[in-house]
N, C-alpha and C positions, 0 to 999 in steps of 0.2 A: 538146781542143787547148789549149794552153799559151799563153796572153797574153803577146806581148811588148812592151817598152818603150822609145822611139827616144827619145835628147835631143841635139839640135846646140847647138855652142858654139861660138861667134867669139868674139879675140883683139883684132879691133882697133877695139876700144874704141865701136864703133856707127858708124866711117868707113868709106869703100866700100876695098877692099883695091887696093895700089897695084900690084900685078904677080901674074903666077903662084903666085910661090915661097914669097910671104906667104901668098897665098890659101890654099896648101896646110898650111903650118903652121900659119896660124890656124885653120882650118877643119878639126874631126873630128865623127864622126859617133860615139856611144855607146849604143854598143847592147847591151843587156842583158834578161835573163828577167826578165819579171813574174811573181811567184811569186802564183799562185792565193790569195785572201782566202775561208776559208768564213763563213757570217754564223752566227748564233749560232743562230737556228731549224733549221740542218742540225745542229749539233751535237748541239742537245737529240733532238734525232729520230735520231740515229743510236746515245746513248747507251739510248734505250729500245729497239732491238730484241731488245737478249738477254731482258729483263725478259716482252717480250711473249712471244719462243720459250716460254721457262719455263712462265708461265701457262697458255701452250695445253698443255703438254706434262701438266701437273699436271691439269688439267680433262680431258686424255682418259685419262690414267690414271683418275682417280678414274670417268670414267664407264665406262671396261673393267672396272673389280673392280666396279661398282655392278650391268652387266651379267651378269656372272659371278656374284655373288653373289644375281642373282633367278633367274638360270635355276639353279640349284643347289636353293633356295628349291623354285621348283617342280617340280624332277624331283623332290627328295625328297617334296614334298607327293600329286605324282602316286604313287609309289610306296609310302604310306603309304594312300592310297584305292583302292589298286588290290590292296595286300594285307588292306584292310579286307571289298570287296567277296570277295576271296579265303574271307576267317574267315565272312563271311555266308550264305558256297552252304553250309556244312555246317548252320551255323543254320537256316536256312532250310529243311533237309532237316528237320532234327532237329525243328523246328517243324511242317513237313508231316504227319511222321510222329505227332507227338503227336496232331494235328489227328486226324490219321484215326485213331489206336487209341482218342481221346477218343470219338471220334461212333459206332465199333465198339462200345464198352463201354454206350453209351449206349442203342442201339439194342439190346442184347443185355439192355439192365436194363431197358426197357419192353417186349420180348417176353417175358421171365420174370415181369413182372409180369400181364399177358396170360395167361400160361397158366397162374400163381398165380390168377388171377381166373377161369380155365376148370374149376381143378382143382376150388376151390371151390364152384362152379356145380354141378358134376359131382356132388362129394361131397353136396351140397345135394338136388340131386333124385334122390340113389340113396337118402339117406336119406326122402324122401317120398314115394319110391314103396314105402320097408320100412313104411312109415307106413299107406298106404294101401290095403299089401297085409296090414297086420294089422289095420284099420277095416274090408275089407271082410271078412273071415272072420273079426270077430265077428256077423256077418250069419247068419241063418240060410239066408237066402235074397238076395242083396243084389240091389237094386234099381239096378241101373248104368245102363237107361235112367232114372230119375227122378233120380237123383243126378249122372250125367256125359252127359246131351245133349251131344255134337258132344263126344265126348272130354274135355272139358273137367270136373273134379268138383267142387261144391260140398259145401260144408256142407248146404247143406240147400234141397227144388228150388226150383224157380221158384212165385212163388203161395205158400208155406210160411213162417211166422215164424218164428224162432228164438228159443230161452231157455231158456237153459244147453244140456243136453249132446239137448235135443229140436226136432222142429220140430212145428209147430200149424198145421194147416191148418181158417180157420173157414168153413164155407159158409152163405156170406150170399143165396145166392140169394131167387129171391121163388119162391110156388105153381107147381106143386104141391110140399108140403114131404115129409117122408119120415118112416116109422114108425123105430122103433127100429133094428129088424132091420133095415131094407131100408137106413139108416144107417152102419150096421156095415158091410154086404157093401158098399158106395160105397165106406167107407173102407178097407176090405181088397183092392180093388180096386187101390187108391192104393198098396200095401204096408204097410200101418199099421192101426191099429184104432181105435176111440174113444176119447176122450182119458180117460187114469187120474189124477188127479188125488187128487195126495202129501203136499200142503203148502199150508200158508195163503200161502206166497209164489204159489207157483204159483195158487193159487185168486185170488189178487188179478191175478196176470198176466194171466191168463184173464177176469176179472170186468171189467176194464178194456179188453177189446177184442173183446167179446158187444153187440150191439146192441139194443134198444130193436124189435122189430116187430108188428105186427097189434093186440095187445091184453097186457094184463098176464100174463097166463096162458102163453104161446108164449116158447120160448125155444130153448135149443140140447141135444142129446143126448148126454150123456155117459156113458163105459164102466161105468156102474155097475147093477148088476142085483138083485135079492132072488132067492137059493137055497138052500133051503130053510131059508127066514128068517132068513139071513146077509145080509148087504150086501156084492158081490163085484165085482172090477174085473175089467174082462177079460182081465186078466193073472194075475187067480189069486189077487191079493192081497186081505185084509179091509179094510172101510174102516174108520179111527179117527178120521175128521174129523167128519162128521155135521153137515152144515150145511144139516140141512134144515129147509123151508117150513114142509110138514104133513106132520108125522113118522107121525102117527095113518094116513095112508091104507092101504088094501088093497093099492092096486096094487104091482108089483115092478120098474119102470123109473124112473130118473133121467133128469132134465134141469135145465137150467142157467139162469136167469132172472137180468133186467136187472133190471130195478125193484125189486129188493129189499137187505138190508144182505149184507157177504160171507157172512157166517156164517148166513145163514139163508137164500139164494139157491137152495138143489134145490128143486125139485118133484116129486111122484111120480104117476106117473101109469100109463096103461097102454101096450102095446107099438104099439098101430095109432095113437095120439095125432100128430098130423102135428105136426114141427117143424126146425128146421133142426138142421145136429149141427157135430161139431168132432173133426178129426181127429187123432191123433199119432203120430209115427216118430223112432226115435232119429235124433238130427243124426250124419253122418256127419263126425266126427272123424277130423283126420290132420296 
């Protein structure tokens, strides 16, 4: 509402008025609009509202493109990982697939080494059985229980020494001891004979695992024999070694003694002389 303004003014001079008619022309009433006064803090305030419109207008702009430009941000980052995961399922196959023709190939290279290691085996004991089947027919007669108890075959049996291509079986028993003869058939019994003795090796091998028993005299029986005033092994062959004690005797049987040097360790004696003996048989080579 609009302020208005009243001013009265009298004419005569501050004296009471003398009639009507004076009264009336001296007396008006002046009435006019008071025009509204704004003060200076509505002014300034009303000059800053466009200022403020502005501001807010620019702040939600910028935060609508700030909006805009994250979600844009992350649709494209979504669909960058999403086509990622996409390239991955075939990798990922293609990986499987490696995985497994890897551990195929693998498994296919230690079965072929398996049946590399079978073949050879194989070839191994076909050749040891061509071995064994030409060791035992060089046999006259082969002794397959003495050489392969329980399947199994040795070189040379149980009880029997070995050296080189022979085995030595020495009978150390105690009394009663045994003639020559009765010697022999013990050892042919065995499959073998008296032992032939070929070589000063051999005469020390032998010389070296003869025992020492009863008296000086007693020793072990070896294949060697006098016929008809040869010196004959019992394999047929002459003797060349001659390592005897007392060359001088009559008798026509050998034997083998401890106490004395290699070379002069026979003794001759007769066939009923009790004493131990010593056997041998080819070692079964294969």
């Amino acid at each position: 509402m609009e302020d208005m303004q009243c001013c009265v003014v009298f004419k005569n001079d501050g004296s009471a008025p003398k009639n009507n008619e004076e009264e009336d022309e001296s007396v008006y009433i002046n009435l006019k609009k008071k025009k509204p006064q704004s003060s200076e803090t509505e002014v300034q305030a009303s000059s800053r509202f466009p200022v403020l419109f502005v501001s807010l207008g620019i702040i939600c702009l910028l935060l609508s493109v700030s909006i805009i430009v994250i979600i844009c941000y992350f649709t494209l980052e979504t669909n960058k990982q999403q086509q990622n995961l996409s390239d991955l399922d075939p990798k990922n196959e293609q990986l499987a697939s490696e995985k497994f023709f890897e551990d195929q190939i693998k498994e296919m290279t230690v079965n072929m080494t398996i049946q590399q290691q079978q073949i050879e085996q194989l070839r191994n004991n076909s050749d040891k059985l061509n071995r064994i089947q030409a060791a035992i027919l060089s046999y006259t007669n082969f002794p397959g229980d003495l050489f392969c108890p329980d399947g199994v075959c040795q070189a040379c049996p149980k009880d029997w020494i070995p050296f080189k291509e022979s085995c030595y079986y020495f009978h150390h028993s105690n009394a009663p001891w045994k003639s020559w003869n009765e010697s022999r058939q013990l050892c042919q019994r065995k499959n073998s004979d008296l032992v032939v003795i070929s070589s000063h090796e051999e005469q020390t091998f032998i010389k070296n695992r003869i025992e020492y028993y009863y008296d000086e005299w007693h020793g072990y029986w070896i294949g060697l024999q006098r016929i008809n005033n040869n010196w004959t092994w019992v394999d047929n062959s002459q003797d060349t070694l001659g390592y005897w004690k007392n060359p001088g005797s009559p008798e026509s049987f050998a034997y083998i003694i401890q106490n004395a040097n290699e070379t002069n360790s026979w003794y001759i004696d007769r066939n009923g002389f009790l004493n131990r003996f010593i056997c041998e048989i080819k070692a079964f080579i294969f």
